[in-house]
N, C-alpha and C positions, 0 to 999 in steps of 0.2 A: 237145217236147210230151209232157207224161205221159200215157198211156193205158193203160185195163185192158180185156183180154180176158176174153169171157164161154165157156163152152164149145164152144159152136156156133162159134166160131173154128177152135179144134182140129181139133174134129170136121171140120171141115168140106175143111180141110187134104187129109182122107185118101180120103171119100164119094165113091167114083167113082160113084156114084148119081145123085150131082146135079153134073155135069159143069161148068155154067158157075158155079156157087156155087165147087166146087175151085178151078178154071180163077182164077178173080177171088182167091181168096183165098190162091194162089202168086201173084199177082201185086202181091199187097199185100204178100204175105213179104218180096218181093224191098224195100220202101224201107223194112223193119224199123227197119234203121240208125239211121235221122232219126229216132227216137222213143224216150223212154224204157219200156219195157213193163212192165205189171203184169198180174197173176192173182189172183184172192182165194180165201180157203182154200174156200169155194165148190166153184172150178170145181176146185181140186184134189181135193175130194171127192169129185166127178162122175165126174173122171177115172176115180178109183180101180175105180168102180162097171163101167167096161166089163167085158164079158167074155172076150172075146177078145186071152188074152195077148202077142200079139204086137203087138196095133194098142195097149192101153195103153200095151207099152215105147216105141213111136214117138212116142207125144203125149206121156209123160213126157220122153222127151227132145228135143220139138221146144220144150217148156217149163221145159226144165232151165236155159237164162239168166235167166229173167222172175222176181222178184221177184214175192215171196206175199205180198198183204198180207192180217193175220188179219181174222176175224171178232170184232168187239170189241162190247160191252154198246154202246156209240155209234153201235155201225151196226144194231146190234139193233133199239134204240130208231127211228133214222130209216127203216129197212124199215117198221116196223111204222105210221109215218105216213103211208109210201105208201100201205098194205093199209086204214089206216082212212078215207084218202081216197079209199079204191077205185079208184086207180089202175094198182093189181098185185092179180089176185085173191087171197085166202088161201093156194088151192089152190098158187099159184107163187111162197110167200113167197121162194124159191131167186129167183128175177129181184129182187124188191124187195132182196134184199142185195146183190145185185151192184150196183144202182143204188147203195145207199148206201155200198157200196165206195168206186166213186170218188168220191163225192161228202164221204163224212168221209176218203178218203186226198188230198182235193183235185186230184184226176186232172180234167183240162181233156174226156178221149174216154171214152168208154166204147163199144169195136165188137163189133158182136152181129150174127148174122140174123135176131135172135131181133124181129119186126116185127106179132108182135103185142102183145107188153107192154113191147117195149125203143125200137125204132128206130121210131118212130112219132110225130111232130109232136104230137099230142094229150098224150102219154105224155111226154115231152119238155117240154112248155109245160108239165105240170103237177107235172111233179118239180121243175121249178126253180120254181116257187113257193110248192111246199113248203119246196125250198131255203133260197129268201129270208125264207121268216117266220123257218126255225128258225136262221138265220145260217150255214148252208151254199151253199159257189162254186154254180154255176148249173154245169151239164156238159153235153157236147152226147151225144149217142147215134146212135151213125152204122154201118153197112155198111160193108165194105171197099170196095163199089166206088164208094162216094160218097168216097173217100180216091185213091184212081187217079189 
């Protein structure tokens, strides 16, 4: 199964702040294996923005396997369908590409916490029919612990 991770994955890896978000999301590390993984130049750009030198070298390299896929004029264009459906506010064009990540890299996941503009049934039902008019796969958008 192809899947692309959003930041809040990463991040989330490392947040001893929010205990059972970690807790769940080394427990989803652990079935990494069974899944092909992707990144989009996105969340590499996000990365880059941390501050704290030592936690970026970690996320860089708990992300040094995963496959980058870029930002292309085609994922441009289908973000910017979500943002005209108002599906993804303006302010978080950064989430509508990620959506259209996987959806012009034809990734089947897209896992996120991200539950107010990612992992959400509403948000979900309405990217894939966006999807379907513009002739893009349908993609689910899931949490790690709905992967457990």
């Amino acid at each position: 199964m192809r899947v692309l991770f959003d930041t809040s994955i990463i991040s989330a890896y490392y947040d001893e702040r929010q205990q059972e978000r970690m807790t769940a999301t080394r427990e989803f590390w652990n079935s990494l294996p069974k899944y092909e993984i992707s990144i989009s130049g996105i969340t590499r750009e996000e990365l880059e923005q941390i501050n704290d030198g030592g936690l970026k070298e970690r996320c860089f390299k708990l992300v040094q396997p995963f496959r980058i896929l870029p930002i292309t004029d085609e994922t441009k264009s289908l973000a910017q369908l979500y943002v005209q459906a108002e599906i993804v506010p303006p302010e978080y064009v950064n989430d509508a590409l990620l959506i259209a990540t996987a959806a012009v890299g034809n990734l089947e996941l897209l896992v996120s916490w991200n539950f107010k503009h990612m992992v959400n049934l509403k948000v979900v039902s309405k990217v894939n029919a966006i999807n379907a008019l513009s002739n893009y796969p349908s993609i689910d958008i899931v949490s790690p612990k709905e992967l457990l």
